[in-house]
C-alpha positions in Angstrom: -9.8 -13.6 3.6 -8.8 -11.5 6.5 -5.8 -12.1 8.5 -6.1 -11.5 12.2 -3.2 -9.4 13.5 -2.2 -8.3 16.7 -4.5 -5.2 18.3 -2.3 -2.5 17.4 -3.5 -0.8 20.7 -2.6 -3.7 22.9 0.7 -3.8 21.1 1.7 -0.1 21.6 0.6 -0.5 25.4 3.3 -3.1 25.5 6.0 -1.5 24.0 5.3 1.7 26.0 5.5 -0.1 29.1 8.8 -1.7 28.3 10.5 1.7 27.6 9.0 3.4 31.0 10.4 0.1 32.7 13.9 0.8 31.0 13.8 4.7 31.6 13.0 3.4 35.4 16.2 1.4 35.4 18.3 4.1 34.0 17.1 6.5 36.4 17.8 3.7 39.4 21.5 2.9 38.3 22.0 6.7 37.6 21.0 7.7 40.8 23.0 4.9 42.4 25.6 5.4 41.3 25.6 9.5 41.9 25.3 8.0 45.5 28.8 5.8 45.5 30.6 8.7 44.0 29.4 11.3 46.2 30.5 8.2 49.2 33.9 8.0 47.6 34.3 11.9 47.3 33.4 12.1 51.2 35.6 9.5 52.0 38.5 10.2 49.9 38.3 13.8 51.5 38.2 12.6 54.9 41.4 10.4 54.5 42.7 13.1 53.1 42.3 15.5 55.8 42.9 12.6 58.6 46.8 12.1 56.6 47.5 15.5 56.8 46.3 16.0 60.4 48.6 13.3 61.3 51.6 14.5 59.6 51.1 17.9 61.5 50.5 16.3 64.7 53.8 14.3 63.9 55.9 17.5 62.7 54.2 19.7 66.1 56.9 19.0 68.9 60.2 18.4 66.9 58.7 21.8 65.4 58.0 23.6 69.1 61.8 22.5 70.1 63.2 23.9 66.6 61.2 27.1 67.3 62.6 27.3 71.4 66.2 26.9 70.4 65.3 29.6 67.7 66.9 27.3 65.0 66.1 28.0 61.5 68.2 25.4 59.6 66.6 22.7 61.8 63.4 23.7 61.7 64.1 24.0 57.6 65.6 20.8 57.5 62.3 20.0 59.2 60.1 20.7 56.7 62.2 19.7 53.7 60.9 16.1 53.7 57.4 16.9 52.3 59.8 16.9 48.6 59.4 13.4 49.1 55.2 13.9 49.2 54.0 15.0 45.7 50.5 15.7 47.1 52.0 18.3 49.9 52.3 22.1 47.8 53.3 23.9 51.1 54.4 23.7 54.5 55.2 26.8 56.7 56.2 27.0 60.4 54.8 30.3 62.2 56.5 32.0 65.3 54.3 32.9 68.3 54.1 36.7 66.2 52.9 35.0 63.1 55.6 35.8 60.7 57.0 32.6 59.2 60.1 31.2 60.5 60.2 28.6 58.2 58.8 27.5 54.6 58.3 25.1 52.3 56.6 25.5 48.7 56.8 22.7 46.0 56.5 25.4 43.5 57.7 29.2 43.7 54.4 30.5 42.6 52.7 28.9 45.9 52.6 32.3 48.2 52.7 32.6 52.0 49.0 33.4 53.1 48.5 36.2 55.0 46.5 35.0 57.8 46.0 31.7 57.5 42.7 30.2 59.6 42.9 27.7 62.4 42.0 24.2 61.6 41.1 21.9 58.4 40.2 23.8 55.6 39.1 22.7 51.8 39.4 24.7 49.0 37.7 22.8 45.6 38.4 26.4 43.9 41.8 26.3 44.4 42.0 22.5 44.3 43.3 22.3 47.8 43.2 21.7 51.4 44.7 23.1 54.1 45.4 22.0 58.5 46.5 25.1 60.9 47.5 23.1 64.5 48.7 25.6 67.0 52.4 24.6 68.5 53.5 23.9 72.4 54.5 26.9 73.5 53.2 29.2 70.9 53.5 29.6 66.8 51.8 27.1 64.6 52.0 24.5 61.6 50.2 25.6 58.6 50.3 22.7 55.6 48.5 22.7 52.3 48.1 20.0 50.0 46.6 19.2 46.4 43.3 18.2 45.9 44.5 16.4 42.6 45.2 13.2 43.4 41.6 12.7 45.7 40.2 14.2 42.3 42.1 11.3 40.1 41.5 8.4 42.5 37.5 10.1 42.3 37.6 10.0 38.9 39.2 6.4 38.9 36.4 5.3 40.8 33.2 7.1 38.7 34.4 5.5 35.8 34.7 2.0 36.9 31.0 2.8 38.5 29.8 4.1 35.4 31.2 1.1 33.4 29.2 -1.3 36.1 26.2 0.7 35.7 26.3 0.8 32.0 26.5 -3.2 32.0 23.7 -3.6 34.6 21.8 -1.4 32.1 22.6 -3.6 29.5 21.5 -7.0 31.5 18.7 -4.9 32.3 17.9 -4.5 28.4 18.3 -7.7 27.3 16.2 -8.9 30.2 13.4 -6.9 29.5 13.9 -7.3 25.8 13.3 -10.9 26.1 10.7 -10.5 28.2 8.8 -8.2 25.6 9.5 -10.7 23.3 8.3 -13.6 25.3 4.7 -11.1 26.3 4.4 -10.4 22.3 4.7 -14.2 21.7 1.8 -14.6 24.6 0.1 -11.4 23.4 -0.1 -13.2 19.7 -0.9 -16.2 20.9 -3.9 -15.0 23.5 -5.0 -13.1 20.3 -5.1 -16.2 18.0 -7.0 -17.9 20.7 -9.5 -15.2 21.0 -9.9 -14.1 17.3 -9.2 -17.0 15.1 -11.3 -20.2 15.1 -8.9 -23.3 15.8 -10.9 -25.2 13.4 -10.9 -23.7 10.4 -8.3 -20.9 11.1 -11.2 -18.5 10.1 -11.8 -15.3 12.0 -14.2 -15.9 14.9 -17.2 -14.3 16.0 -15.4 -11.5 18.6 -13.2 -10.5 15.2 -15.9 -10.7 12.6 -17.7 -7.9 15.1 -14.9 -5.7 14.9 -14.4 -6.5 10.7 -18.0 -5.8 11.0 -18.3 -2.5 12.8 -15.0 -1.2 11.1 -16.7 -1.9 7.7 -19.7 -0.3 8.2 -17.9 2.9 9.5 -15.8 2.5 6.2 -19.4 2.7 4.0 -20.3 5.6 6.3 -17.1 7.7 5.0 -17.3 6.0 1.5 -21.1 6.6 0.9 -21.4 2.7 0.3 -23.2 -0.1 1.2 -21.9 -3.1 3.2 -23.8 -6.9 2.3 -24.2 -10.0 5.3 -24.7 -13.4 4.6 -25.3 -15.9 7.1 -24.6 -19.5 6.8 -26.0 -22.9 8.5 -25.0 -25.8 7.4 -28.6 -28.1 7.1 -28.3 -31.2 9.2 -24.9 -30.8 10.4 -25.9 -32.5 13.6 -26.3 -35.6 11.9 -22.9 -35.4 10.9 -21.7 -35.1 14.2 -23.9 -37.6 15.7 -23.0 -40.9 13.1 -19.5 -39.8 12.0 -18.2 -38.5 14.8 -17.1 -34.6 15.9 -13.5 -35.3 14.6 -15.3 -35.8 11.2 -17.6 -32.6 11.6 -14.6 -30.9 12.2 -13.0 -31.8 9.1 -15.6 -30.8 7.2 -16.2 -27.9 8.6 -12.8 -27.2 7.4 -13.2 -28.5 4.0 -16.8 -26.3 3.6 -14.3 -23.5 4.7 -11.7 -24.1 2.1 -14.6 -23.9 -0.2 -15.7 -20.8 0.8 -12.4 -19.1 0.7 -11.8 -20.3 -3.1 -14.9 -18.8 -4.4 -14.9 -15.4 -2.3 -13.3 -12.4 -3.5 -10.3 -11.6 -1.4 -11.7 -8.4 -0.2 -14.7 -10.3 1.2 -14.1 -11.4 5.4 -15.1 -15.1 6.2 -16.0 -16.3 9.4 -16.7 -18.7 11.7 -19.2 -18.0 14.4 -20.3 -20.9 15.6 -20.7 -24.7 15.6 -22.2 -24.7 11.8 -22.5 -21.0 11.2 -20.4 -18.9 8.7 -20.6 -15.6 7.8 -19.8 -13.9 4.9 -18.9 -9.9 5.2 -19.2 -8.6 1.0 -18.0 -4.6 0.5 -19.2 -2.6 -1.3 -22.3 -4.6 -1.9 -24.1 -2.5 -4.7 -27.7 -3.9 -4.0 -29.5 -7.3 -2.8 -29.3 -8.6 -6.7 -25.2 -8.4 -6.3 -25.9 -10.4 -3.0 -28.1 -13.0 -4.2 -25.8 -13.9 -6.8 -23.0 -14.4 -4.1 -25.1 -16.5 -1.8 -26.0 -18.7 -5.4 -22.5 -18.9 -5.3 -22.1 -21.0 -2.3 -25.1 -23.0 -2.6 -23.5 -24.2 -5.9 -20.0 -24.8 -4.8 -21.7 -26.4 -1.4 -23.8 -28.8 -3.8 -20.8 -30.8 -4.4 -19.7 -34.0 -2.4 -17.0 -33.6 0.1 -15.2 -37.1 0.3 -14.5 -37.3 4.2 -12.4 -40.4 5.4 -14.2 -43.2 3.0 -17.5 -40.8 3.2 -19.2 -39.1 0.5 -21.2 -36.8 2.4 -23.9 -33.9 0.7 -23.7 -30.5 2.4 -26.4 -27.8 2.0 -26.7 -24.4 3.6 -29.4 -22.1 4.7 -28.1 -18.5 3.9 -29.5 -15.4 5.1 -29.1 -11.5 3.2 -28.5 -8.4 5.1 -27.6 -5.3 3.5 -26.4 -2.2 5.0 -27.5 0.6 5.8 -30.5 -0.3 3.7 -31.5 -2.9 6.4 -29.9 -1.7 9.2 -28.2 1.0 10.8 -25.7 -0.7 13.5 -24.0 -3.9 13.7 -26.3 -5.9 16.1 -29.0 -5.0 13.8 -28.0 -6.0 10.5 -26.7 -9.4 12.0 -30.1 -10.4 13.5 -31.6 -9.7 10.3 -29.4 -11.7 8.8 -29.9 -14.4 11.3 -33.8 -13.8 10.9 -33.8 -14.2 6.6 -31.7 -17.5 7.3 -34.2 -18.9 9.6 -36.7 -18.1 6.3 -34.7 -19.6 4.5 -34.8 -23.0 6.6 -38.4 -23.3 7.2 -38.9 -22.9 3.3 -37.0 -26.0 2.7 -33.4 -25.3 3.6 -30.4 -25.3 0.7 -31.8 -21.9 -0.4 -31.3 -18.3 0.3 -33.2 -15.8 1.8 -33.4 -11.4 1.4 -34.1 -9.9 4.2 -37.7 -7.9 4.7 -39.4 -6.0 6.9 -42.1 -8.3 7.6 -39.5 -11.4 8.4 -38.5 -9.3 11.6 -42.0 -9.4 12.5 -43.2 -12.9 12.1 -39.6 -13.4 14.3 -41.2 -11.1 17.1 -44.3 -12.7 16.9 -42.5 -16.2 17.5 -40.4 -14.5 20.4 -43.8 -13.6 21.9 -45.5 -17.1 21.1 -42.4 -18.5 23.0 -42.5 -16.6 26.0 -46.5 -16.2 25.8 -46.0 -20.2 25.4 -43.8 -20.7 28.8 -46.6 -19.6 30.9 -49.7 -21.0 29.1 -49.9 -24.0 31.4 -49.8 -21.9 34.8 -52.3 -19.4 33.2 -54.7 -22.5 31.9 -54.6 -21.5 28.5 -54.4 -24.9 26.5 -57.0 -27.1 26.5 -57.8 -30.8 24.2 -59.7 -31.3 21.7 -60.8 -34.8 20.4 -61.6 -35.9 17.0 -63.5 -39.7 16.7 -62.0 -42.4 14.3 -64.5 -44.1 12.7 -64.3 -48.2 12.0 -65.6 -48.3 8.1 -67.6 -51.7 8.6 -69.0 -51.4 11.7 -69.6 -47.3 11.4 -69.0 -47.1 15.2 -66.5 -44.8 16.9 -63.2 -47.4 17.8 -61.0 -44.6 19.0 -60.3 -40.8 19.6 -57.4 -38.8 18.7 -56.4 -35.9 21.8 -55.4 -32.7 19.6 -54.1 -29.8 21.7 -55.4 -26.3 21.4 -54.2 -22.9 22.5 -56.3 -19.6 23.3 -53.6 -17.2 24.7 -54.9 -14.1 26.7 -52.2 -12.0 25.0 -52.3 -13.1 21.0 -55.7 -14.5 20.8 -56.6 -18.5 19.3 -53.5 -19.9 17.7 -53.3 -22.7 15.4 -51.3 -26.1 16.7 -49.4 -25.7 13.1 -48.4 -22.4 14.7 -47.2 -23.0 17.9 -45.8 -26.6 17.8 -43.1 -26.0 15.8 -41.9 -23.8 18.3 -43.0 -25.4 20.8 -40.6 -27.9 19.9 -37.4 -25.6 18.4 -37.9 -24.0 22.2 -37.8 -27.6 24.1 -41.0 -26.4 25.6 -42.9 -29.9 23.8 -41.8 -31.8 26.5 -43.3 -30.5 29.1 -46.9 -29.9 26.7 -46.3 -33.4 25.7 -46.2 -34.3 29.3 -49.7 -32.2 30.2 -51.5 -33.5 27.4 -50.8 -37.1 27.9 -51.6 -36.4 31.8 -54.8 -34.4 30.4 -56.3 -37.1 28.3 -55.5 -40.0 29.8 -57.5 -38.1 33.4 -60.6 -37.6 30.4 -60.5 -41.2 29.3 -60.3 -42.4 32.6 -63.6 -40.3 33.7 -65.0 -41.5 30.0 -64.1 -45.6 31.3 -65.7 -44.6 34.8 -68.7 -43.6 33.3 -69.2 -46.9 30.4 -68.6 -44.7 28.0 -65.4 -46.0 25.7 -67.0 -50.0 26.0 -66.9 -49.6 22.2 -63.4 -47.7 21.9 -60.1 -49.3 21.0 -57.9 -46.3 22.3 -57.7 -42.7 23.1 -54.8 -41.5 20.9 -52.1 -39.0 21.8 -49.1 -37.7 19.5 -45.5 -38.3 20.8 -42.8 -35.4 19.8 -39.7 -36.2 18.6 -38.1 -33.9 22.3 -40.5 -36.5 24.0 -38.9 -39.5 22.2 -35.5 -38.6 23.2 -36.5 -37.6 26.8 -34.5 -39.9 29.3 -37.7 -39.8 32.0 -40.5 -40.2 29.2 -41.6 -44.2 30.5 -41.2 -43.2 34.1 -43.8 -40.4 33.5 -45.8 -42.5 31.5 -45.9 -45.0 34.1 -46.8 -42.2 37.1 -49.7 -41.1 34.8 -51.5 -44.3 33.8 -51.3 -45.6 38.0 -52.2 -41.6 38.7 -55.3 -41.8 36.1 -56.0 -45.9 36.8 -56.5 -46.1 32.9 -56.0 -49.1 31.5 -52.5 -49.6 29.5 -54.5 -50.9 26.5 -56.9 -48.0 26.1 -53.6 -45.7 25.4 -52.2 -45.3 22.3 -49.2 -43.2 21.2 -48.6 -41.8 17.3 -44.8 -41.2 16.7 -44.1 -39.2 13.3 -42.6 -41.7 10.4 -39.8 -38.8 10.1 -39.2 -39.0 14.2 -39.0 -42.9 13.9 -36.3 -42.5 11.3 -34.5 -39.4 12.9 -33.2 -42.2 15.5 -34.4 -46.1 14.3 -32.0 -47.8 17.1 -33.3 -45.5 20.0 -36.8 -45.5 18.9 -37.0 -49.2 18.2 -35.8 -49.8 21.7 -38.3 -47.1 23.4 -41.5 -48.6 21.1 -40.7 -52.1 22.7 -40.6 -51.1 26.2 -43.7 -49.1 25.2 -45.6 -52.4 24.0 -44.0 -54.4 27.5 -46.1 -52.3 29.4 -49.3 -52.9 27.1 -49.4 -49.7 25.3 -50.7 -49.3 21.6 -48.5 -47.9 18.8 -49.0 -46.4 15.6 -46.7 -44.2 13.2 -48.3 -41.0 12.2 -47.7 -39.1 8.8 -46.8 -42.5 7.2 -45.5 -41.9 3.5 -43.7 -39.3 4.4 -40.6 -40.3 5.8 -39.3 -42.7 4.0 -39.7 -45.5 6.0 -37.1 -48.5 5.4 -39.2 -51.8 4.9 -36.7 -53.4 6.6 -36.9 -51.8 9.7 -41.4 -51.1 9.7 -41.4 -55.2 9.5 -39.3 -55.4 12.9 -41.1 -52.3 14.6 -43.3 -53.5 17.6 -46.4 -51.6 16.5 -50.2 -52.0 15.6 -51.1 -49.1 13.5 -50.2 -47.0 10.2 -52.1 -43.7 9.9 -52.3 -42.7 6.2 -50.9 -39.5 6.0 -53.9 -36.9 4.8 -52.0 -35.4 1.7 -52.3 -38.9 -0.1 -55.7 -39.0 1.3 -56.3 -35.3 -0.5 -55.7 -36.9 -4.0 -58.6 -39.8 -3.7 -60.1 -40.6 -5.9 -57.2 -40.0 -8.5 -53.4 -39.8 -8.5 -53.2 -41.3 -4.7 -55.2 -44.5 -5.2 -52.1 -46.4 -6.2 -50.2 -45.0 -3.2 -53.3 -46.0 -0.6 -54.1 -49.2 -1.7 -50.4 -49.9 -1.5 -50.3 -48.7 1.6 -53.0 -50.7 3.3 -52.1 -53.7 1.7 -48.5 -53.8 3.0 -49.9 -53.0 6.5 -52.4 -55.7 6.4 -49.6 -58.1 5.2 -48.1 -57.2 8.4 -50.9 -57.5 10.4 -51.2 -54.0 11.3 -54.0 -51.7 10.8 -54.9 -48.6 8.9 -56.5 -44.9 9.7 -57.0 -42.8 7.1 -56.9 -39.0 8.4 -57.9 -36.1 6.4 -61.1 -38.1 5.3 -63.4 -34.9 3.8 -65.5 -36.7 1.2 -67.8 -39.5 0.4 -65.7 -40.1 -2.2 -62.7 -40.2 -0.4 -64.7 -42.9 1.9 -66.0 -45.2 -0.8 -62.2 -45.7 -2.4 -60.5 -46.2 1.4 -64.2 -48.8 2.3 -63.0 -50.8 -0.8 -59.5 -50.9 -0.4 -60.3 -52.2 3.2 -59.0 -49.5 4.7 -59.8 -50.1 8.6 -60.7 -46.6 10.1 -61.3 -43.4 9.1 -60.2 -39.4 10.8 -61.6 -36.6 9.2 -63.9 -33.8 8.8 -66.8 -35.6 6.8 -67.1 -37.1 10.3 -66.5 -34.8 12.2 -64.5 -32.0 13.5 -62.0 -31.6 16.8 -64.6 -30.9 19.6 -64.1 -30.6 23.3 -64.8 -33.3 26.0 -68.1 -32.8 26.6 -69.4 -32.5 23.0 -67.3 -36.1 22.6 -69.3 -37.2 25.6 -72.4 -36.1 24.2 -71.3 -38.2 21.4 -70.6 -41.0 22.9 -74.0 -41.0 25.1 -75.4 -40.8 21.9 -73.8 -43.8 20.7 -74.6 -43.1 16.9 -73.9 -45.4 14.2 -72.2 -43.9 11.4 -72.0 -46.8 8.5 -75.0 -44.9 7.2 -72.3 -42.4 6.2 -70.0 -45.3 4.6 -71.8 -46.1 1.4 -72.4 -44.2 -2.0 -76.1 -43.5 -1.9 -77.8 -45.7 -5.3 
């Protein structure tokens, strides 16, 4: 299974921001503190040059009298006290002719300058500085002292800077230390939220793109072939919707511990969606090598998973890409994949699918039918068809069943097998539902109006399973009928058996306020859903409609099935259509099993309004068509 790690290029970018930060700091407390010693030097040298200023405005009048009197010892005696100040190296008292009439020097070696200049002087060569203040009455004071002990207080002072500097550096490097810790702790955790599934700690879809491009650029410098499965768990949602989404969750997990048992460890799991897995295989030697994987996990999937008291089934649709046979670029090779799973469900689900060429096609044509399908009812593309029910004793039509039809401008005539399927995957059904029910319910209002439906029970219409679970479904109901002034009674709505059992409770409760406000029931397709006896004796209907592929094996194999059927239903007082009625045959059996009414094509076919009108006009009796001829 593949571990997420960190990006490594986010993870550089970090670190490479956190050593221009530091080099930033350096250079700031270097610069700083190049500034407070280049301060101190100014000021240290300004003291020094104010002390000695002072001391020769001090020594200048004693040193004027000394030089009047012409007195040589006093003026000496003058000068001997600088013994006393280590940093003075020379003092030396000029006459008003500039030869020196008296001296001082700290050291022998220090020699009388020849012409010494007038006023403050430094010398950093010669580690010195030097004041020449002119006396009263002529000559002048000439002093030079050492620049050593300004240079050891300076140095003093750079090294206690330094040392402050080097400790603000190190405050400054723990701080951002920690705080490049605490940004890679965030950095980790940001990229465990966006590349690892909290669920089942599986990669997630953003990471299994990258796995999936980096792979495929592997088989590119390899020569190799990369495999894709793609899983959906069949009837998750069901899951969900009686256990609970804390429970889906915990299977989800367990399905993912499965997966990762079986799975080589070079192969990448992930998660990509509510009930969707994928499964990256490399190298993937040819579709054989991944049929045998996707085997794999249908039969460590066929096992129960015991969840909290439950013992809950779980199959998969899988779908088989295989690069670069397939595909040539990520987005590719998934939607193929995605398109093979989808085969794979509509043939039966807990099965696998290989891609081919002509899947992607029969997906592009649904893509059209759907869009194509959005704007059939603005562009007046769907129309009804009706199909009569015939009453086997009285051979009189009792009631006619509305069957849409569809002849789009852009793929031609397309079968109602075709298009309600996706009618319905799309959540387009509702609003279809919604125009057909307005549509023939406006027809048999017109067919009342004219006398024509005195012999009809009801004009049937189908009821989708979107349409059961629509919230506004009676209100619209309701609008229609007052819109159309059709009587409640002449209305009749078929629900599937396997949409009645999808949701009993919900159902239950919509069929009686159905039956409140006087409409007819009857369950379509019954046989076929497994219908709970328990719950068809409390359903508030009238009618069971025999589904036609029992009605296919009369006479033969489904007499024991039909007669069953219609006599449970009359036991309940309910009655019974047969639909797919295409033989005499077929007619005799369901006539002497007391079967009520019959649908079908020995009748006759679908047909618009007005050749059902015709029919009607005509008012034909069909018992004629009832009996075996002798």
């Amino acid at each position: 299974m593949m571990t997420p790690l960190m990006l490594p290029s986010a993870q550089l970018r970090g670190d490479r921001i956190a050593r221009l930060n530091l080099l930033a700091a350096a250079a700031m407390l270097a610069m700083a503190s190049l500034l407070l010693i280049l301060f101190q030097l100014f000021s240290l040298q300004a003291s020094l040059q104010r002390n000695l200023q002072i001391q020769a405005d001090m020594l200048a009048p004693a040193a004027a009298q000394a030089m009047r009197q012409d007195n040589r010892l006093a003026a000496q005696q003058l000068l001997a006290p600088f013994a006393a100040a280590p940093h003075v190296r020379q003092a030396i008292l000029y006459s008003p002719y500039g030869t020196p009439f008296a001296r001082y020097a700290r050291s022998s070696n220090d020699a009388v300058p020849a012409v010494p200049r007038n006023g403050m002087h430094l010398d950093y060569l010669d580690g010195s500085a030097a004041v020449l203040t002119a006396l009263p009455g002529g000559g002048a004071l000439y002093l030079r002292a050492s620049l050593a002990p300004l240079y050891a207080s300076l140095a003093q002072f750079a090294a206690f800077t330094l040392l402050v500097c080097l400790c603000a550096f190190g405050l400054t490097y723990l701080m951002v230390r920690r705080t490049r810790t605490a940004a890679q702790h965030a950095e980790s955790h940001l990229h465990y939220l966006a590349h690892v599934d909290p669920v089942t700690q599986l990669p997630n879809r953003h990471e299994f793109n990258d796995a999936l491009a980096y792979a495929l650029a592997r088989a590119d410098r390899q020569d190799s072939s990369v495999g894709l499965l793609l899983l959906d768990l069949d009837n998750f949602k069901v899951v969900n919707d009686t256990l609970g989404h804390h429970c889906g969750d915990q299977l989800l997990k367990l399905v993912s511990d499965r997966l990762v048992a079986i799975l080589r460890g070079t192969d990448i799991i992930c998660r990509i969606g509510g009930d969707e897995f994928v499964v990256i295989v490399e190298p993937a030697d040819d579709a054989s090598e991944m049929a045998s994987v996707a085997r794999k996990i249908l039969a460590v999937l066929a096992a129960p998973f015991d969840l909290e008291g439950h013992q809950l089934y779980v199959s998969a649709s899988i779908g088989v890409s295989l690069y670069p046979f397939d595909a040539q670029d990520v987005a590719t090779l998934t939607r193929n994949a995605d398109t093979a799973m989808y085969h794979a469900k509509h043939q039966g689900k807990n099965r696998y699918a290989v891609f081919k060429a002509e899947m992607e096609l029969r997906a592009q044509r649904r893509l059209r039918m759907e869009a194509n399908l959005r704007k059939a009812l603005q562009n007046e593309e769907l129309y009804l068809h009706y199909q009569p029910q015939i009453d086997l004793r009285s051979g009189r039509i009792v009631g006619v069943e509305a069957l849409i039809r569809w002849n789009c401008r852009d793929m031609g005539q397309l079968s109602p097998a075709e298009f309600i399927p996706v009618a319905e995957e799309s959540g387009i059904i509702v609003d279809l539902g919604r125009w057909v029910l307005q549509s023939a319910c406006r027809q048999a209002a017109l067919w009342c109006k004219a006398g024509l439906l005195d012999s009809l029970e009801h004009v049937a219409v189908n009821l989708s399973a979107c349409q059961a679970r629509d919230p506004g479904l009676m209100d619209d109901i309701r609008a229609i009928l007052d819109e159309t002034q059709l009587p409640h009674g002449l209305l009749e709505l078929e629900i599937t058996e396997g949409v009645l059992m999808d949701n009993v409770h919900a159902n239950v409760e919509l069929m009686r306020r159905l039956q409140e406000a006087g409409i007819h029931l009857s369950i379509d397709d019954f046989g076929t859903g497994y219908s709970s006896m328990s719950y068809l004796q409390r359903l508030p209907i009238d009618q069971l409609k025999i589904d036609r592929s029992f009605v296919h094996d009369l006479p033969g194999e489904g007499e024991a099935i039909v007669t069953a059927i219609i006599a449970m239903a009359h036991s309940l007082h309910l009655k019974v259509v047969a639909e797919g009625v295409e033989t005499l045959q077929q007619v005799e059996f369901l006539r002497k099993a007391d079967c009520d009414n019959v649908q079908g094509f020995f009748f006759a076919r679908p047909m618009t309004a007005a050749q059902l009108t015709a029919l009607l006009l005509e008012r034909r009796d069909w018992s004629t068509r009832t009996i075996l001829p002798a």
